[in-house]
N, CA, C and O atoms as a Maestro MAE file, in Angstrom:
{
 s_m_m2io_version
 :::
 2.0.0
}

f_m_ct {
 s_m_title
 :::
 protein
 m_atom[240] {
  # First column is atom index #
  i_m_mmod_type
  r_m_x_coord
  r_m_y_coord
  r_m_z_coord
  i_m_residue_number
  s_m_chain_name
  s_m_pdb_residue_name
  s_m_pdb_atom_name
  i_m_atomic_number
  :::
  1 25 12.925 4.683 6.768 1 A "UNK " " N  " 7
  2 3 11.864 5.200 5.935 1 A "UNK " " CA " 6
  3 2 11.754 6.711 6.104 1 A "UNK " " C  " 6
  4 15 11.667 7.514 5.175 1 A "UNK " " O  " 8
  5 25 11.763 6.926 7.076 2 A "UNK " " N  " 7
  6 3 11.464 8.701 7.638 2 A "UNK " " CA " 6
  7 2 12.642 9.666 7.251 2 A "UNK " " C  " 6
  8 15 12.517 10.844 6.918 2 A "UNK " " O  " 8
  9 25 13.886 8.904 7.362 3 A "UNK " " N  " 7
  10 3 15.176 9.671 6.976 3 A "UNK " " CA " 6
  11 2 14.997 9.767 5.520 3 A "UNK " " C  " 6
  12 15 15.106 10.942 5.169 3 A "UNK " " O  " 8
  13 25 14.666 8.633 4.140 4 A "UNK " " N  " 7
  14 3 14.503 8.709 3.129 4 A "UNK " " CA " 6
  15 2 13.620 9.500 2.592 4 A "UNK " " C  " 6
  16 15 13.920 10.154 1.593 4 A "UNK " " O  " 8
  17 25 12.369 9.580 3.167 5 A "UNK " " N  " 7
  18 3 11.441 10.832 3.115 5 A "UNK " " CA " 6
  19 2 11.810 12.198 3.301 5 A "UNK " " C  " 6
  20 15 11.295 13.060 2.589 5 A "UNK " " O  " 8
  21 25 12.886 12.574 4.434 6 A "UNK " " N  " 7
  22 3 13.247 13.749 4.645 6 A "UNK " " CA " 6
  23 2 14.664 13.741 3.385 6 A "UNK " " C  " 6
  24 15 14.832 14.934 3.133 6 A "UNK " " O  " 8
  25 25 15.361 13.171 2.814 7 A "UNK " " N  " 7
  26 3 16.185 13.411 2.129 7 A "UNK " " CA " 6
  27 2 15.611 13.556 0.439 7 A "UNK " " C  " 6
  28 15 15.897 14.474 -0.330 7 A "UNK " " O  " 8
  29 25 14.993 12.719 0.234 8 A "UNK " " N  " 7
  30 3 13.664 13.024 -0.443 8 A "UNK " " CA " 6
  31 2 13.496 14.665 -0.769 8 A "UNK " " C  " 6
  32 15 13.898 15.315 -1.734 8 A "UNK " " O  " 8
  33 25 12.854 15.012 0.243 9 A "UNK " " N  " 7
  34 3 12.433 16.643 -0.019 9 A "UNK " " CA " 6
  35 2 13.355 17.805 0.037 9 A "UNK " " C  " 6
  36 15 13.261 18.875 -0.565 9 A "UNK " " O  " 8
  37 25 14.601 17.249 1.180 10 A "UNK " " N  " 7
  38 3 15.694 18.121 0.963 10 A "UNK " " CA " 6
  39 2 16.210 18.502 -0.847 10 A "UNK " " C  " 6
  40 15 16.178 19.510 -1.552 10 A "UNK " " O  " 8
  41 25 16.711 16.906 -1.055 11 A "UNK " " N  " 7
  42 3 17.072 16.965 -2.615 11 A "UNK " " CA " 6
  43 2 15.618 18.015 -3.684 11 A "UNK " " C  " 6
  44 15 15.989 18.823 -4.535 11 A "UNK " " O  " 8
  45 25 14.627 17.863 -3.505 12 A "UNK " " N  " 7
  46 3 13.409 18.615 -4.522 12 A "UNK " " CA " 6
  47 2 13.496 19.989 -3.895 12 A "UNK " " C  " 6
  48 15 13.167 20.929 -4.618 12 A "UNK " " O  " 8
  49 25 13.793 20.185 -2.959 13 A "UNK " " N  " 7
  50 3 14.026 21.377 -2.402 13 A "UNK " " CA " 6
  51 2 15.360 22.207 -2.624 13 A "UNK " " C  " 6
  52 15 15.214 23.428 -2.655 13 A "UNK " " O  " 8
  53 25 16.702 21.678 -2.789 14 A "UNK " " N  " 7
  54 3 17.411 21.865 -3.258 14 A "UNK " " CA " 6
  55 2 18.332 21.096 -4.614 14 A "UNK " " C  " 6
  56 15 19.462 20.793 -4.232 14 A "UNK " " O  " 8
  57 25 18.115 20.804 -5.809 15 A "UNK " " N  " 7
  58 3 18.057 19.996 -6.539 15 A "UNK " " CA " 6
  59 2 19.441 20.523 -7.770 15 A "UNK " " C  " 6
  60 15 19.807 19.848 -8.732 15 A "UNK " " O  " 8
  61 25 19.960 21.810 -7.385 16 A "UNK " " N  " 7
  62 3 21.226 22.266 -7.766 16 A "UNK " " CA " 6
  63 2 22.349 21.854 -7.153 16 A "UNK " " C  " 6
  64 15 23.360 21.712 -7.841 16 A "UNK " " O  " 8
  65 25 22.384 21.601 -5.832 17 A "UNK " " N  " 7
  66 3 22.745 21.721 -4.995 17 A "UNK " " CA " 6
  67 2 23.300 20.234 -4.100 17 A "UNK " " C  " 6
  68 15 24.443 19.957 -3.738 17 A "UNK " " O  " 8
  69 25 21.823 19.327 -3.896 18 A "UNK " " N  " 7
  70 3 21.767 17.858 -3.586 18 A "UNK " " CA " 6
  71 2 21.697 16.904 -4.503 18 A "UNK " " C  " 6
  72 15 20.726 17.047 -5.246 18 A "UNK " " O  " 8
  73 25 22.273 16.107 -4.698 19 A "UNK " " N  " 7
  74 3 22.188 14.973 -5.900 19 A "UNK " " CA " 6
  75 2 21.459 13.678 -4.905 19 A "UNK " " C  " 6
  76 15 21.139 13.879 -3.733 19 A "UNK " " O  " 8
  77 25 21.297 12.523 -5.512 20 A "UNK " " N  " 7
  78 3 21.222 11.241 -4.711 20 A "UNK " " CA " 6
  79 2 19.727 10.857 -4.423 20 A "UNK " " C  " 6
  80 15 19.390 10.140 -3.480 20 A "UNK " " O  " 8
  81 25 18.799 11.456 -5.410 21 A "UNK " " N  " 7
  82 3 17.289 11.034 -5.282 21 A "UNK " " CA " 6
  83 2 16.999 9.235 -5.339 21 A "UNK " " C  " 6
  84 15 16.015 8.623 -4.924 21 A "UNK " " O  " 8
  85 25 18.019 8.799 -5.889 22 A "UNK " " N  " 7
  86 3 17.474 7.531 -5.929 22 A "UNK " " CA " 6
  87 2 17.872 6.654 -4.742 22 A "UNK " " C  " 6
  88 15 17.280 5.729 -4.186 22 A "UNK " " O  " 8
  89 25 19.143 7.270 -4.510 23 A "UNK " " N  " 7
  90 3 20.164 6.580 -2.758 23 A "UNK " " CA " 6
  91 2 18.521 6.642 -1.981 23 A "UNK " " C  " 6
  92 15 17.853 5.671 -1.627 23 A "UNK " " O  " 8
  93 25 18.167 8.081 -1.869 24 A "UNK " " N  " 7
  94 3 16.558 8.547 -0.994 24 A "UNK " " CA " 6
  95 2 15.415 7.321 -0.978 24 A "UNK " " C  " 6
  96 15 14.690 6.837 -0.110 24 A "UNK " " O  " 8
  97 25 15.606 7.119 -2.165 25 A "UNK " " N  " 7
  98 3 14.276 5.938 -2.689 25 A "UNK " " CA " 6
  99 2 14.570 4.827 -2.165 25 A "UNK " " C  " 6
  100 15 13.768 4.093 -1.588 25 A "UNK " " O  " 8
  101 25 16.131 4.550 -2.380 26 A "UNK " " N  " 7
  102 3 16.093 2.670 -1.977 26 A "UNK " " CA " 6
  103 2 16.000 3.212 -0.222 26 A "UNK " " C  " 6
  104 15 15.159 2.667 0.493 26 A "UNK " " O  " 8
  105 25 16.680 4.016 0.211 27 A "UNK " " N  " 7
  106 3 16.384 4.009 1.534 27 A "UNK " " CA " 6
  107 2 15.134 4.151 1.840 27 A "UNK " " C  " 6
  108 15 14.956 3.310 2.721 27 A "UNK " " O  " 8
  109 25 14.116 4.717 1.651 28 A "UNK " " N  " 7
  110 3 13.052 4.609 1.841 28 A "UNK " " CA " 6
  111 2 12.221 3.032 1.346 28 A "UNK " " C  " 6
  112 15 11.047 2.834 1.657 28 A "UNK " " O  " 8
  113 25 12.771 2.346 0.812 29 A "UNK " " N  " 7
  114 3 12.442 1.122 0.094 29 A "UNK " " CA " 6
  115 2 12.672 0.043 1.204 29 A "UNK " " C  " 6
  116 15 11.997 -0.868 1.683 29 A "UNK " " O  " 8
  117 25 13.933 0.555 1.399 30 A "UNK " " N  " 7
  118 3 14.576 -0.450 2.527 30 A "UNK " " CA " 6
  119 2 14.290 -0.688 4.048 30 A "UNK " " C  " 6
  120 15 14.242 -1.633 4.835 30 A "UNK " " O  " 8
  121 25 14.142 0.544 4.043 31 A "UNK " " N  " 7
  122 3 13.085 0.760 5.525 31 A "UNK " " CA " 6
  123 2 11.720 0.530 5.399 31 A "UNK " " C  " 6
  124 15 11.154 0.487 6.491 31 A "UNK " " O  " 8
  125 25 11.089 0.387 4.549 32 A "UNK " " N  " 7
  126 3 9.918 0.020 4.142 32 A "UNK " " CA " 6
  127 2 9.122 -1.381 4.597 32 A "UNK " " C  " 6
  128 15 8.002 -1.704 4.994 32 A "UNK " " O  " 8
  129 25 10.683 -2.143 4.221 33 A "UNK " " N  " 7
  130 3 10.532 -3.609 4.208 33 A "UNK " " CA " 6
  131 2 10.773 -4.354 5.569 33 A "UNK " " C  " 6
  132 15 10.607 -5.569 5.675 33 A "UNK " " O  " 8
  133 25 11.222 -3.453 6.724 34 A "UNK " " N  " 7
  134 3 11.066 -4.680 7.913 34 A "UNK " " CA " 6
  135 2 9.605 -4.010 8.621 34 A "UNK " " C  " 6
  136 15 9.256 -4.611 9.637 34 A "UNK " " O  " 8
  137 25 8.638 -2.736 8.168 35 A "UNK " " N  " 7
  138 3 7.966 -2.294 8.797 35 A "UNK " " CA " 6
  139 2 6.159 -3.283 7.981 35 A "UNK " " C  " 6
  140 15 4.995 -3.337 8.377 35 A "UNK " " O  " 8
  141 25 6.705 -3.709 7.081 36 A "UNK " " N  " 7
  142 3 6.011 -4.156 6.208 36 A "UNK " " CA " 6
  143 2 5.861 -5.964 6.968 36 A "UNK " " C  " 6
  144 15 4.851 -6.541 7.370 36 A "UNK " " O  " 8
  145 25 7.451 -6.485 6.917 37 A "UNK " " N  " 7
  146 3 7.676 -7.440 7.340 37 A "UNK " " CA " 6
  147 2 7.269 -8.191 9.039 37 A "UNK " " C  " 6
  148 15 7.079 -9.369 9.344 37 A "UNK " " O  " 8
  149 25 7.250 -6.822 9.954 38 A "UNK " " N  " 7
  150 3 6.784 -6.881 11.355 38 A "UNK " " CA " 6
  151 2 4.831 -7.054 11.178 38 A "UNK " " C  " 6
  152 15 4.093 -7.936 11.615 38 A "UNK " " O  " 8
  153 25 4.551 -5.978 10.475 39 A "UNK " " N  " 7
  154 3 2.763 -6.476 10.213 39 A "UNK " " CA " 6
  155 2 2.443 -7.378 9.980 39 A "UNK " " C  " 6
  156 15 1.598 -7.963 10.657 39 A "UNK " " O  " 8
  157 25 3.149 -8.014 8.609 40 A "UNK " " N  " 7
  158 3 2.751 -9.604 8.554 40 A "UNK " " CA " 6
  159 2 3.441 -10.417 9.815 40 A "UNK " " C  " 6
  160 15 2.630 -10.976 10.554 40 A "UNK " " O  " 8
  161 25 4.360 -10.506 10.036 41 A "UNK " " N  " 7
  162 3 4.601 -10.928 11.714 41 A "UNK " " CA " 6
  163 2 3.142 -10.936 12.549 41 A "UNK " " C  " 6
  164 15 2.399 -11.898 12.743 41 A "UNK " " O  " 8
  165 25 2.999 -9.701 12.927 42 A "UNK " " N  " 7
  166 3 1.814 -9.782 13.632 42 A "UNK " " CA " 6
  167 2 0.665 -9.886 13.477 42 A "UNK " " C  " 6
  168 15 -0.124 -10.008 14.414 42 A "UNK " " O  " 8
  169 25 0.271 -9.854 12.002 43 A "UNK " " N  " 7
  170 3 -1.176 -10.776 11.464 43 A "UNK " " CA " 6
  171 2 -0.857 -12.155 11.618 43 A "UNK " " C  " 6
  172 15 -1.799 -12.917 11.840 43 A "UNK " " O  " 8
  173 25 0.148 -12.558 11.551 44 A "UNK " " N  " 7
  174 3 0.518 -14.231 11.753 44 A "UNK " " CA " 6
  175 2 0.270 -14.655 12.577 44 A "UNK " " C  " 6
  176 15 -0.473 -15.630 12.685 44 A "UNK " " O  " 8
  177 25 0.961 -13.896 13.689 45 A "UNK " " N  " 7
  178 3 1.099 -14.343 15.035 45 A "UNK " " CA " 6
  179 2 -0.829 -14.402 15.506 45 A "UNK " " C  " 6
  180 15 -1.330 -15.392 16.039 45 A "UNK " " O  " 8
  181 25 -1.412 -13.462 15.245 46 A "UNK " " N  " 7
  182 3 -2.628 -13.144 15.870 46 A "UNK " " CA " 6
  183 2 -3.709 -14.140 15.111 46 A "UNK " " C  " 6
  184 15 -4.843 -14.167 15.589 46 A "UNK " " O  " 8
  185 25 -3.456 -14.863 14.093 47 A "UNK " " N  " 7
  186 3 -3.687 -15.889 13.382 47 A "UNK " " CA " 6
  187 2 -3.889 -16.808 14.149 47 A "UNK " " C  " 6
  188 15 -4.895 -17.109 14.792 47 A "UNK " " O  " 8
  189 25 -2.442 -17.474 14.045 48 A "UNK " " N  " 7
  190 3 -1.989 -18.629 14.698 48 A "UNK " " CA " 6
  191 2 -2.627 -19.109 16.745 48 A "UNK " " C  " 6
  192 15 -2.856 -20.134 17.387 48 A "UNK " " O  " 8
  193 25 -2.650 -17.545 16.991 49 A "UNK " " N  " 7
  194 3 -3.437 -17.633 18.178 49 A "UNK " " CA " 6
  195 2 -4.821 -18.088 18.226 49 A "UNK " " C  " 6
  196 15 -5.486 -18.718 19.048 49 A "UNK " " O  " 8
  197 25 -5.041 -17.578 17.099 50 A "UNK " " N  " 7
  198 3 -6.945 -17.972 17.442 50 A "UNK " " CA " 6
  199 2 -7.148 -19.438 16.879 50 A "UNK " " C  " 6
  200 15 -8.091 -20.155 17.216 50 A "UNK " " O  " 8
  201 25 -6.221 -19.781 16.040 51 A "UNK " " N  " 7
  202 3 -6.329 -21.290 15.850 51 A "UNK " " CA " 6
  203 2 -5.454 -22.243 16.986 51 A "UNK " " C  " 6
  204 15 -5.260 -23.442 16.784 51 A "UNK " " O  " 8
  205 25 -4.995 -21.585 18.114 52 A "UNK " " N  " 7
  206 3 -4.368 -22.614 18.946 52 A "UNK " " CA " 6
  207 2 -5.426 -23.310 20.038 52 A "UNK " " C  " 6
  208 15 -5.011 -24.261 20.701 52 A "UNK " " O  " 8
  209 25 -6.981 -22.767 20.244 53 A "UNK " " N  " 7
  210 3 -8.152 -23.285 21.155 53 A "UNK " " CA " 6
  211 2 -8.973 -23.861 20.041 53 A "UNK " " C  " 6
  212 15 -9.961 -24.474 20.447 53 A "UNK " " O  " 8
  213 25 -8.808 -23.820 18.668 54 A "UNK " " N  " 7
  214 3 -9.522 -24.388 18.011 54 A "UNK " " CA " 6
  215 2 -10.416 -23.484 17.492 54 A "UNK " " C  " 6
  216 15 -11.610 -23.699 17.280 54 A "UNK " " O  " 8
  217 25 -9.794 -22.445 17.287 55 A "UNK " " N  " 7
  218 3 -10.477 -20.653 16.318 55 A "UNK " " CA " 6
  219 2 -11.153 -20.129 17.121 55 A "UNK " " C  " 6
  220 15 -10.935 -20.611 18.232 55 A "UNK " " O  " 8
  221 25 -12.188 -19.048 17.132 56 A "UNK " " N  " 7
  222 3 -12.311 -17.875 18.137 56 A "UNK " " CA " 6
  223 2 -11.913 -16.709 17.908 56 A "UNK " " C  " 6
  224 15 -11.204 -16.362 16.964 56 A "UNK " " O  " 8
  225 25 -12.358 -16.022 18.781 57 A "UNK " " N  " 7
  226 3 -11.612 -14.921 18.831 57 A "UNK " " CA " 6
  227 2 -10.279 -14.506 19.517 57 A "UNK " " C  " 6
  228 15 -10.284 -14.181 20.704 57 A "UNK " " O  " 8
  229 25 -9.325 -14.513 18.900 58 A "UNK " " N  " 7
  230 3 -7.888 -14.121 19.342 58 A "UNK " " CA " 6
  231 2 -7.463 -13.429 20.434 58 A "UNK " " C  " 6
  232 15 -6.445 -13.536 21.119 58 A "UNK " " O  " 8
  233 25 -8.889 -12.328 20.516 59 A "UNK " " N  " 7
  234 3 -8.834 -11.291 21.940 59 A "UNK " " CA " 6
  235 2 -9.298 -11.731 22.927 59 A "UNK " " C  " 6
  236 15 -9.149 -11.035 23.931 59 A "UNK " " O  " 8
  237 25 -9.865 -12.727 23.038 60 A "UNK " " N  " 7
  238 3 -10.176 -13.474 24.311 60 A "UNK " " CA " 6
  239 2 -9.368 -14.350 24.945 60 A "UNK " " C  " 6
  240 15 -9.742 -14.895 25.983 60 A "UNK " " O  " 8
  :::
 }
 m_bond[239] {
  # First column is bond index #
  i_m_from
  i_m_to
  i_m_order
  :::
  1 1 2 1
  2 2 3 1
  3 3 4 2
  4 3 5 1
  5 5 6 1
  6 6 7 1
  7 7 8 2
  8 7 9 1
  9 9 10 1
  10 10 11 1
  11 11 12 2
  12 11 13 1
  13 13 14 1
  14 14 15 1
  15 15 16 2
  16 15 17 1
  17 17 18 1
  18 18 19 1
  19 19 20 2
  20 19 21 1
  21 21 22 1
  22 22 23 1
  23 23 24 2
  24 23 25 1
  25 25 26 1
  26 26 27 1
  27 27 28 2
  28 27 29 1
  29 29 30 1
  30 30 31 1
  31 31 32 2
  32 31 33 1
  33 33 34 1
  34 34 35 1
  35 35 36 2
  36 35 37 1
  37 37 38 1
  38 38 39 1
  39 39 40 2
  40 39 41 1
  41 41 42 1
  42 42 43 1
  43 43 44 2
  44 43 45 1
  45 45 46 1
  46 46 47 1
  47 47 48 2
  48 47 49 1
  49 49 50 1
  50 50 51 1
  51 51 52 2
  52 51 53 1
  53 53 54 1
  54 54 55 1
  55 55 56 2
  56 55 57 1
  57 57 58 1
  58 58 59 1
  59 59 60 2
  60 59 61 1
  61 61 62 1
  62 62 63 1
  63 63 64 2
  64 63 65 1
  65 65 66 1
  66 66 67 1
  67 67 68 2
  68 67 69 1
  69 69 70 1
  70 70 71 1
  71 71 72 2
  72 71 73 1
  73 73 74 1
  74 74 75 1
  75 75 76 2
  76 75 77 1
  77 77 78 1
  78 78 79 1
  79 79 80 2
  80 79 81 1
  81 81 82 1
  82 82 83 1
  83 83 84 2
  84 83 85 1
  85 85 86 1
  86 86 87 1
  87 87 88 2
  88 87 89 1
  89 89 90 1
  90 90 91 1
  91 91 92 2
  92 91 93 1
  93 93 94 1
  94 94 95 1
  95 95 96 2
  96 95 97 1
  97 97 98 1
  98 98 99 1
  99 99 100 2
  100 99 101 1
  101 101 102 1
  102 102 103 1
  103 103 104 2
  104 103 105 1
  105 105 106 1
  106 106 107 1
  107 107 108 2
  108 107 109 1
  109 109 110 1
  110 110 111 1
  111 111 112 2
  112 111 113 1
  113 113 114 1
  114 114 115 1
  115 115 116 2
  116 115 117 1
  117 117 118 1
  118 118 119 1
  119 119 120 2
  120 119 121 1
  121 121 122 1
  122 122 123 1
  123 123 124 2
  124 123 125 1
  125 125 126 1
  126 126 127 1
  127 127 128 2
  128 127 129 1
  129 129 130 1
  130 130 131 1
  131 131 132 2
  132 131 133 1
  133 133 134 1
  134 134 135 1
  135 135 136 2
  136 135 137 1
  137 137 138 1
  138 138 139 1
  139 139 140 2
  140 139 141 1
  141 141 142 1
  142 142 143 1
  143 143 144 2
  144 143 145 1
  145 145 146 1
  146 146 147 1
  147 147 148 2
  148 147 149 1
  149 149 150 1
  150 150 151 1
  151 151 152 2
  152 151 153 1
  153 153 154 1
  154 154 155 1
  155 155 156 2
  156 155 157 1
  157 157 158 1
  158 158 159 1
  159 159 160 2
  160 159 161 1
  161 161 162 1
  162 162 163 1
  163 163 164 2
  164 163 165 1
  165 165 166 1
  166 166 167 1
  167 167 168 2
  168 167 169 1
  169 169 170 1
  170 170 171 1
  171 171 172 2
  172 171 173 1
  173 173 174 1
  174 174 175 1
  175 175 176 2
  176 175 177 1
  177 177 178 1
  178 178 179 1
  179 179 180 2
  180 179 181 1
  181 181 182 1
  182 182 183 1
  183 183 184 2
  184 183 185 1
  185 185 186 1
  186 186 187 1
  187 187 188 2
  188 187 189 1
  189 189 190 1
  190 190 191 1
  191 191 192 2
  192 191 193 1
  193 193 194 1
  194 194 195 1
  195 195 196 2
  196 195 197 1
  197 197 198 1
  198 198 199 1
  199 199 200 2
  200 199 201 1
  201 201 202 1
  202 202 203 1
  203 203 204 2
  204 203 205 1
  205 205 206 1
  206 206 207 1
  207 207 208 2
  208 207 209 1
  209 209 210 1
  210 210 211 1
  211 211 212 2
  212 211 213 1
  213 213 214 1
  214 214 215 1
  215 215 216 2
  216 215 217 1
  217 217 218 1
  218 218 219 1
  219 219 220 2
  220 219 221 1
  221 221 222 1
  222 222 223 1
  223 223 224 2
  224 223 225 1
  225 225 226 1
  226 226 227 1
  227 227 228 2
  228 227 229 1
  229 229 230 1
  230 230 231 1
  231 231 232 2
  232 231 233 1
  233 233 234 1
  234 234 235 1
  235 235 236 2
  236 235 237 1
  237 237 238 1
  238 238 239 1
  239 239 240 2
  :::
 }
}
């Protein structure tokens, strides 16, 4: 995600010069998706915890 962001601005910054704005995008797209994919992971997980005593609070 962070590399696609920085290639991103390189290319608008130099745009004579750098081609490949959209390569920028899916990479940023693509990295997007396991950081996206780990949150729901861990809303799940923190879910599934508070329903394993029979609901509650998860932090206890």
């Amino acid at each position: 995600f962070v590399l696609g962001n920085i290639a991103r601005k390189r290319i608008k910054d130099q745009p004579e010069r750098l081609k490949g704005h959209g390569i920028a995008l899916a990479g940023m797209i693509l990295g997007a998706i396991p950081i996206v994919a780990l949150v729901a992971f861990i809303v799940f997980f923190l879910f599934m915890i508070s329903f394993r005593d029979g609901g509650g609070d998860p932090w206890k």
